[in-house]
N, C-alpha and C positions, 0 to 999 in steps of 0.2 A: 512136649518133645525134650528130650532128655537132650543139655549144654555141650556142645563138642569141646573136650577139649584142646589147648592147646596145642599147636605143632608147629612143626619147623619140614620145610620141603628139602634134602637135599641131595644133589646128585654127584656120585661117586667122578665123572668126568670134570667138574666144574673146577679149577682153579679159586672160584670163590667162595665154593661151599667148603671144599677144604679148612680156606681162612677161618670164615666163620667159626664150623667145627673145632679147630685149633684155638681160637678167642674163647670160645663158652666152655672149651674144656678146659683150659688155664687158666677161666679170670670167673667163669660162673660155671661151674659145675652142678651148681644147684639145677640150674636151668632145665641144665640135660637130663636131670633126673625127673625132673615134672613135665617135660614135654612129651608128646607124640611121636616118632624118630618116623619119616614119611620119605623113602627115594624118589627121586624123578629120573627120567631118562628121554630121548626121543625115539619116540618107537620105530622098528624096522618097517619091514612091510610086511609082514603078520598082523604086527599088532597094529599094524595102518587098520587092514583090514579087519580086525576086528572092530575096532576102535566104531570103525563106519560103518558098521553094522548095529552098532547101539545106538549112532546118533550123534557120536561124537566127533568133534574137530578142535585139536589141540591149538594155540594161538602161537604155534611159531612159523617162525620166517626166514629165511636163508642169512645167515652173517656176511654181510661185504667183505671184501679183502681186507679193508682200510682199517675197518672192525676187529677185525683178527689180528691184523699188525699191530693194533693201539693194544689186543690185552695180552699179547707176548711182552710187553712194555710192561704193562699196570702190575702183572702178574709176578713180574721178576721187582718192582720195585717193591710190593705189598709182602713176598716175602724174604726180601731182604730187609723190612721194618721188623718183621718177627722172627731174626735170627735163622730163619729157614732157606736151609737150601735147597735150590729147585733144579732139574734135569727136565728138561720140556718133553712131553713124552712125541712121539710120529704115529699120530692113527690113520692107517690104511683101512679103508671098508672096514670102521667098528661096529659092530653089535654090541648094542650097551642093555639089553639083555642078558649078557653072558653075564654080568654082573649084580645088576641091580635084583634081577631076581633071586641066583647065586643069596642075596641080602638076606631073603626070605627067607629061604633054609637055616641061614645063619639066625637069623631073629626067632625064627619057632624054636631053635636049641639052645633060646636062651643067651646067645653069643654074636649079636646083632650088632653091639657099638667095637667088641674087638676084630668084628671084620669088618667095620668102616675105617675102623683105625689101620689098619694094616694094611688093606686095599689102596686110602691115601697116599699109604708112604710107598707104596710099591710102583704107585702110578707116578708120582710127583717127585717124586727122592731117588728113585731107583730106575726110571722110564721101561716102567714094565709095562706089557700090552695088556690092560684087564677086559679084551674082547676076546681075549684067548683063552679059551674052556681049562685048559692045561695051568693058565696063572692062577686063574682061581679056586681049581682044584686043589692045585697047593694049599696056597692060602689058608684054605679049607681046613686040609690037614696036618698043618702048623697049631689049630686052634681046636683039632680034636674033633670036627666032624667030620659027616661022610663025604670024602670028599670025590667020590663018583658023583652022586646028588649034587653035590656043586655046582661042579662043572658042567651036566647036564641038567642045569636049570631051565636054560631056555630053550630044550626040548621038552621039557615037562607041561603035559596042556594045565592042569591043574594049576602051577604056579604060572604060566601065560594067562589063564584066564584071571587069574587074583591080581595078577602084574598090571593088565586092563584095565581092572575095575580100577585100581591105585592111582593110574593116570584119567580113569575118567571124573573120578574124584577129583582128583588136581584141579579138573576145568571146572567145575562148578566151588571150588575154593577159590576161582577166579586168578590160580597159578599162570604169570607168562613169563618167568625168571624164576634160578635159583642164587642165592638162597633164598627161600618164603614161608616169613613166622606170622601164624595167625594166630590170635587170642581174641577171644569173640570176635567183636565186627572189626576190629582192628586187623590192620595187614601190612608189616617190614618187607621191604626189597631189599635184596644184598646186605654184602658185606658191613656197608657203613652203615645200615640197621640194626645190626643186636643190641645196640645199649639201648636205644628204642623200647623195642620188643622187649629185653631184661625189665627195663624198669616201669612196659607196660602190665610183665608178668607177675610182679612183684609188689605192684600199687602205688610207685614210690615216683615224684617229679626223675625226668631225665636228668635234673645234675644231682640227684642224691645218687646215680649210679658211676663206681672209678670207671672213667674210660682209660684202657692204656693207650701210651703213646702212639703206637702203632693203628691202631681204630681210631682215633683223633685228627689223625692224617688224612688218614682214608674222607674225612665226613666235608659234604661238599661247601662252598664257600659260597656267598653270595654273587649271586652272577652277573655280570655286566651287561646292559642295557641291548641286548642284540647278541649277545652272548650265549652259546648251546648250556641252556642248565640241567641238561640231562646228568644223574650222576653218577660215580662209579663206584665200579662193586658190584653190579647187579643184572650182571650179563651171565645165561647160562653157560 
């Protein structure tokens, strides 16, 4: 059985796969170029129903309020560490189809990592709605593709069904967060993961890899006796 390579899960909504994506683009680019680039998303109800037609059941779970209010917090302090300014975006009823698939198109032309880039900064920097067939039609053809096909990604069954298969994969990579870097049997969570995962990728002890300052932060601290050691960063 031919080695899977490499990859990284990440999803155009997350505020941490952003991070991430911003880290290995800045600090290891190398990275980006040996990896697998793999979106995640949570599916509508199409892709519920397809999904439960194969077999599958995705391992997520409703976020609590409480949850939500802590990474409006995490999320404005993580990118005020990296110079980044954030505009929180208000999703009413998303389809994150519109997007991820949208990815597809982009990735078969070749131009997969400048519509990640760009999508980011449109959602994070700009509070653009990218469940809106119209933003990322733009998008699209800012970057020179067709940007009909774009924005009718997630009426396209052909890329619904490869969208499918991408998230049924996910589960058997044993994906329940983004960001998630796999290198053979090894598995990073979040953000305060990439140097991990870097210096899994690369052969090399985790302190032979710079962490910046900003990723340093993020990495969790030894927990107190009774203490939640859940850590962060690694919430989709």
């Amino acid at each position: 059985m031919a080695k899977k390579p490499p990859r990284w899960y990440f999803s155009l909504r997350s505020p941490y796969s952003w991070f991430a994506h911003h880290d290995l683009k800045k600090h290891h680019p190398d990275v980006l170029d040996s990896v697998r680039w793999i979106p995640f998303w949570e599916p509508d109800a199409r892709s519920e129903e397809l999904l439960a037609q194969a077999g599958v059941e995705l391992p997520l779970v409703p976020m609590a309020r409480e949850k939500n209010f802590y990474i409006l917090q995490d999320a404005r302090r993580l990118a005020e560490d990296r110079g980044l300014d954030v505009t929180w975006p208000i999703d009413r009823e998303p389809v994150w189809e519109v997007a991820h698939l949208a990815y597809l198109v982009a990735e078969d032309a070749g131009k997969g990592r400048e519509f990640v880039d760009r999508v980011y900064r449109a959602r994070w920097q700009e509070s653009k709605n990218i469940s809106d067939p119209a933003v990322i039609g733009a998008i699209a053809g800012e970057l020179g593709l067709d940007a009909d096909r774009a924005a009718g990604a997630a009426d396209d069954p052909d890329l619904r069904a490869r969208g499918v298969q991408i998230l049924a994969d996910s589960a058997r990579d044993g994906l329940f967060g983004v960001p998630f870097f796999v290198h053979g049997h090894e598995k990073f969570w979040g953000v305060d993961r990439v140097a991990g995962f870097v210096a899994a990728l690369r052969g090399v002890p985790l302190a032979a890899v710079a962490v910046p300052d900003a990723e340093a932060a993020a990495l969790p601290q030894m927990a107190a006796v009774g203490a939640d050691a859940g850590h962060a960063g690694g919430c989709g």
